[in-house]
N, C-alpha and C positions, 0 to 999 in steps of 0.2 A: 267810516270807511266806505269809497263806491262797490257795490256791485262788483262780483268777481264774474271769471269768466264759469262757463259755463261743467270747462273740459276741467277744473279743479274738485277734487274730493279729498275733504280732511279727516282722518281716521278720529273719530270721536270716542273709540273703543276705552273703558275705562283704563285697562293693564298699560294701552299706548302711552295716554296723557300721563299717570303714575310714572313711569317705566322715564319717559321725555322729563318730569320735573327733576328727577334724580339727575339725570343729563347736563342739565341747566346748571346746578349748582355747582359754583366756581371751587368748590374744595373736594369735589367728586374728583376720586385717585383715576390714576389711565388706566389701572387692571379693572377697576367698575366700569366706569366708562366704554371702557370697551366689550365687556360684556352686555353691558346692557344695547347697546349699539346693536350687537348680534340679536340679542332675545329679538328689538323695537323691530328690530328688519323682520324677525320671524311671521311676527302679528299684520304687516306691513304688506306682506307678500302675499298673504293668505288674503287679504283684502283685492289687492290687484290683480290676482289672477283666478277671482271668482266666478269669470265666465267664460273660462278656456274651453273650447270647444271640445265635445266629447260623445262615445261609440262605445259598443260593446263589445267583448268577446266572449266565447265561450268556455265556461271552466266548471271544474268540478270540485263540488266544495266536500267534506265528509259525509256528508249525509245525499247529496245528488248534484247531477249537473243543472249551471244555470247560464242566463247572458248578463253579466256582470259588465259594469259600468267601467271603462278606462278612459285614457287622456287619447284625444285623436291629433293626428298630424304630426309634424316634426316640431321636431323637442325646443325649448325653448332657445332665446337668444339673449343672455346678461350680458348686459355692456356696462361694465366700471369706469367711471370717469374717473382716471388716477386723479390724485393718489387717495382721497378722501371716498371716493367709492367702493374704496376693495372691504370697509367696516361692513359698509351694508350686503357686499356680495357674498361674505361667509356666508351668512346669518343667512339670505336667499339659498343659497347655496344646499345649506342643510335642509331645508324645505323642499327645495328640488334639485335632487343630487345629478338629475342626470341629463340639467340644462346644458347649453354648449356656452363655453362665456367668452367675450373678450374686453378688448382695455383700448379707451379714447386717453391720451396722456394730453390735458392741457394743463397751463400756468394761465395766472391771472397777472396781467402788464398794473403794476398799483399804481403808476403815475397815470394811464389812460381807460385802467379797470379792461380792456379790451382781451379776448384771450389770445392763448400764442398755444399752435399745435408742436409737441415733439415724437409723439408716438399712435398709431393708429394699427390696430390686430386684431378683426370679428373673424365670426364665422361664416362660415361658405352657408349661401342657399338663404338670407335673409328675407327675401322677398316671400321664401314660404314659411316662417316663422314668426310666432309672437315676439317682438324684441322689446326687453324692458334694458330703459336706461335709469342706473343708480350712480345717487353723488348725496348727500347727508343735505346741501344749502342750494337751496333756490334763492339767490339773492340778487343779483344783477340781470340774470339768467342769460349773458350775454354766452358763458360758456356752454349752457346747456344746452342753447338756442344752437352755436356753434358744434357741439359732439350729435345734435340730431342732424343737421346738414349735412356730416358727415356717412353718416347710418344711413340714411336716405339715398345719400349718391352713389354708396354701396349695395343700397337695393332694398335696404328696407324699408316693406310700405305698412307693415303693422305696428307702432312704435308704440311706450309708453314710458314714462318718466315718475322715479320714483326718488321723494328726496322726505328728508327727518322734518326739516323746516326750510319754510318759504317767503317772503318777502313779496309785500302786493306786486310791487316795480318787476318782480321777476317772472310772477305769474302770467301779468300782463303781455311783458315780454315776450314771452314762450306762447302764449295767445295769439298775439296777432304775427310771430313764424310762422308756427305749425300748431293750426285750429286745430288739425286732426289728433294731435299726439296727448292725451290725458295726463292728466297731473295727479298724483296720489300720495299724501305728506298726512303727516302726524299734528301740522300746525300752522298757521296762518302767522305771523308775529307784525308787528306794529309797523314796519319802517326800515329802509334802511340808511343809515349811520353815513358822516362825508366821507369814510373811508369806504365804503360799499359795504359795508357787514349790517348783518339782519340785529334789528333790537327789535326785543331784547337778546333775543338768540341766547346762545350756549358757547361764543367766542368763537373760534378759529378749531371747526371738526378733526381736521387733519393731525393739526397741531397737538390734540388735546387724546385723540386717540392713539399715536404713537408717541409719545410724551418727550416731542421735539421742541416745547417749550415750559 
């Protein structure tokens, strides 16, 4: 495999890869699957927002006052790329309950793999915001490439992109859009398939977490 980019980081963490082979297995039920989906994002998040900018205040603990350590600036910004991103945005979600979040709706055209927009709803003020974009497959990255184009023309200039598995083609992808924007995955996987799908992957996210097939 060449050389990846630079802006890619794959969470090596034991509980990830564990947590992701369960994932993988084609006889893993939708009520696992979908849990574990929640947990992987938990571990996931804690990764990519390891250097959030941060200030103190003053508090008083039982014993005396001190300057304890908080999160500074405005609160984050989740962006779900329906419909396979709303798994991973629970799971963020409980980690950081008091993000502001919104929803990129696109579909993938499977005759020309190209995406197609039907819905778009962030939040106000992204330009002063860390904004993480979630979606489980980096695999063409032709959509994620498209839902940060979007973010961007709305304002946001701190982005980051968060997905379960990624596809070199995808990574690349999202590289030469937007250098700037980081990549943060659970796993690099081989290839992807003439249908666009990641092998070995784990099938069709969406599909497999709401149990519409």
């Amino acid at each position: 495999m060449t050389e990846m980019p630079a802006t890619l980081r794959i969470v090596e963490h034991p509980l990830v890869q564990h947590k992701l082979t369960l994932m993988r297995e084609k006889d893993t039920s939708t009520a696992v699957f979908r849990q574990l989906l929640r947990e992987i994002s938990q571990l996931l998040a804690y990764e990519i927002t390891a250097d959030l900018p941060m200030t103190t205040k003053r508090i008083e603990t039982p014993i005396q006052q001190m300057d304890a350590p908080v999160l500074a600036g405005k609160k984050l910004a989740l962006i779900s790329i329906l419909r396979a991103g709303n798994g991973l945005l629970d799971g963020v979600l409980e980690l950081v309950p008091s993000a502001r979040v919104g929803f990129v709706g696109l579909y993938r055209d499977e005759e020309t793999l190209e995406p197609v927009e039907y819905y778009f709803k962030v939040p106000e003020g992204l330009a002063d915001r860390m904004t993480i974009a979630v979606d489980p497959m980096l695999a063409t990255g032709n959509s994620s490439v498209a839902a940060i184009d979007m973010l961007k023309k709305a304002g946001a200039t701190n982005v980051r992109f968060l997905c379960l598995l990624a596809a070199p083609e995808g990574v690349r992808r999202m590289a030469e859009a937007h250098p700037d924007v980081p990549v943060v995955t659970a796993a690099l996987d081989e290839r992807l398939n003439e249908k666009g799908y990641i092998v070995p992957g784990l099938g069709d996210a969406g599909d497999r977490m709401f149990g519409t097939k």
